[in-house]
N, C-alpha and C positions, 0 to 999 in steps of 0.2 A: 320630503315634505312631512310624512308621516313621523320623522326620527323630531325634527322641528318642531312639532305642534304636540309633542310627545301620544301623536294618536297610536291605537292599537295596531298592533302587525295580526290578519286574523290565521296566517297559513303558516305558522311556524311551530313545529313540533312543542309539545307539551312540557317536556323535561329533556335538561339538557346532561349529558354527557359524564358532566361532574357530581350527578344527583339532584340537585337544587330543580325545585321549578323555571322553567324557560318563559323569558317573554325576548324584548327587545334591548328593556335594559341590561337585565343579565347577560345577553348575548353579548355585549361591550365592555360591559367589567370583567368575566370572566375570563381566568388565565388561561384555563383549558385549550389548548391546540395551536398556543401561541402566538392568537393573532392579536390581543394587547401589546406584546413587544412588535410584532410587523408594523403594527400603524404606529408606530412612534419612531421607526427605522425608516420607513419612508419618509417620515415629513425629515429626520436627522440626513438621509438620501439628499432627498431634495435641494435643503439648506446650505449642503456643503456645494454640491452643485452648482447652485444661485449663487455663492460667496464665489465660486471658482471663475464663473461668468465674467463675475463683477468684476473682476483682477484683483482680489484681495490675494494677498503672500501667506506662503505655507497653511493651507487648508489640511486641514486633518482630522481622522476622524477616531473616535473612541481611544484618544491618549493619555496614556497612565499620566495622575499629577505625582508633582515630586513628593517624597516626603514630609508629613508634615513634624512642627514642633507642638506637640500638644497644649504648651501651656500657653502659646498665642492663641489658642481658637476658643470657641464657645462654647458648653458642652453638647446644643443643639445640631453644631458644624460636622458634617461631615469628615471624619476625620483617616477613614478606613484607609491601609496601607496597597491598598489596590482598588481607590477609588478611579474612576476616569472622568473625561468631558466626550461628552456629543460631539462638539465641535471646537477646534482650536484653529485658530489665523492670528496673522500679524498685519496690524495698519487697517483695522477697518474703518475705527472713528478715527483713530490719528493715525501718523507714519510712527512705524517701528513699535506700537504698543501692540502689548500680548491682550488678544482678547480670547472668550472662555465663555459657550453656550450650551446651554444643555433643553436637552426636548422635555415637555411633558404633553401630553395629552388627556384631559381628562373630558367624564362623559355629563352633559351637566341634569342629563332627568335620574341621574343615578339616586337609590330611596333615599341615603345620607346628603345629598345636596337638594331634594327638592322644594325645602323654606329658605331655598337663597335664589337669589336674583343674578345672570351673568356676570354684571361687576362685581359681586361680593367673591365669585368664584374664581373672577380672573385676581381679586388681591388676594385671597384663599393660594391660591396654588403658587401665584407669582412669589408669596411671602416663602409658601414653605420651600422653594428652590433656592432664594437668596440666603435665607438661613441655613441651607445645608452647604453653601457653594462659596457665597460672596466672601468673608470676608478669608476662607483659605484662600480663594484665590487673588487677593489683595496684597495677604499677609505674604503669602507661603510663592506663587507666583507672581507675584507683584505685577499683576493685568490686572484685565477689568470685566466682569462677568454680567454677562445677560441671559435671562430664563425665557428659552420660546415655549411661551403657554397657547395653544389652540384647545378650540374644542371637538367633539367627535358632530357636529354640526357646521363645523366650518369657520367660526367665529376667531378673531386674533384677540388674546389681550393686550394691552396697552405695550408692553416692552415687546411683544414679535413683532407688532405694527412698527414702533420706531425700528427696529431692525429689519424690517422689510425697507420702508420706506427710506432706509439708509441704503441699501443695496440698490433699490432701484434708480438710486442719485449715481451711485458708483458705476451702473450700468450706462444712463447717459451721458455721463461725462469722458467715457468711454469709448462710448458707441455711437453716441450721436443719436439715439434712439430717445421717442416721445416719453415722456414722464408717466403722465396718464397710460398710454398705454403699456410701459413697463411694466406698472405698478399693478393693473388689470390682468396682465401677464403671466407675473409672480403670486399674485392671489389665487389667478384661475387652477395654476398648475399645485399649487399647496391644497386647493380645496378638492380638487381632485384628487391627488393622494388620499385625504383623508377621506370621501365618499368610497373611491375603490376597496380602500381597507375597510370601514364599515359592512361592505354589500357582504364582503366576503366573511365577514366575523357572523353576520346575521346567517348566510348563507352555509358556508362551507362547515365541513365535518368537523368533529373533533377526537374522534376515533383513531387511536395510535393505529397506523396503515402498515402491518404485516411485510417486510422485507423477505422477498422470496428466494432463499438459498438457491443457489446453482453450483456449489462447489460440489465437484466430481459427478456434474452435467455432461452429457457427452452428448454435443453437439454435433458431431458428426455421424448422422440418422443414415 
């Protein structure tokens, strides 16, 4: 609630780990301790998961794309020789088409976003993943790619919802199982991820945790 209405957190150390003063927002932008990448491996967890559910074919996760030809792409395009996808399946919106998703997460009371409005944020980030992805993976994979933008609040932008609410079709058609309810289902468990991941970005350390040598321990006291 407090993350929501961007109110203050009043119990949370002063300064955080990396230097910088500590509040709330910083605690979720900061790279520090890793847990920006966690909360975006979770909802990528999740998704593949939910697609596996669904019976979509060859679910995969963080797979090298092929190489590309640079002079097809844009110079915005992602082009790196060890780029990857989030997520790779086949036949989600059609049979036998290669499809192509990738996570982002962003925090929307972060200080650089707070004269935009959630829709400016959701075509903000939804823009800059098509630009890095789409049309390599048009040109160069010849699928079809979609960006799951969430927020650190809970919210879907407009292309995770259709791709949720494609999944949950794929579920009852399936399964037999209530739409409504699916759909409530796949939200609850998404938004979870991302509160869990939150508590713990707010919460947990970011102090590298000392590994305790035991080599030439002699455990036999």
């Amino acid at each position: 609630m407090r993350l929501r209405y961007n109110f203050h957190f009043p119990d949370l150390p002063s300064s955080c780990e990396c230097g910088e003063q500590n509040s709330a927002d910083h605690a979720l932008s900061c790279p520090k301790g890793g847990y920006t990448i966690a909360r975006h491996d979770h909802i990528r967890d999740s998704m593949a998961e939910i697609l596996s559910y669904a019976g979509v074919k060859n679910v995969e996760k963080e797979k090298l794309l092929q190489p590309c030809d640079h002079a097809r792409l844009h110079p915005s395009n992602n082009d790196a020789a060890d780029a990857r996808m989030d997520i790779t399946c086949v036949g989600f919106w059609r049979q036998q088409e290669a499809n192509f998703m990738d996570v982002r997460i962003f925090h929307p009371c972060a200080p650089s976003y707070v004269k935009k409005d959630l829709p400016q944020l959701y075509r903000k980030n939804e823009a800059e993943k098509n630009l890095a992805y789409k049309r390599r993976v048009r040109e160069v994979e010849k699928g079809v790619f979609n960006p799951l933008v969430m927020s650190t609040i809970g919210t879907f932008a407009p292309e995770m919802t259709r791709v949720v609410q494609r999944a949950a079709k794929l579920i009852v058609d399936k399964k037999g199982e209530n739409y409504a309810e699916t759909m409530a289902a796949i939200r609850e468990r998404l938004r979870f991820d991302i509160l869990r991941s939150t508590l713990i970005a707010l919460r947990g350390t970011r102090r590298k945790i000392p590994v305790l040598n035991l080599a030439g321990f002699d455990f036999n006291l």
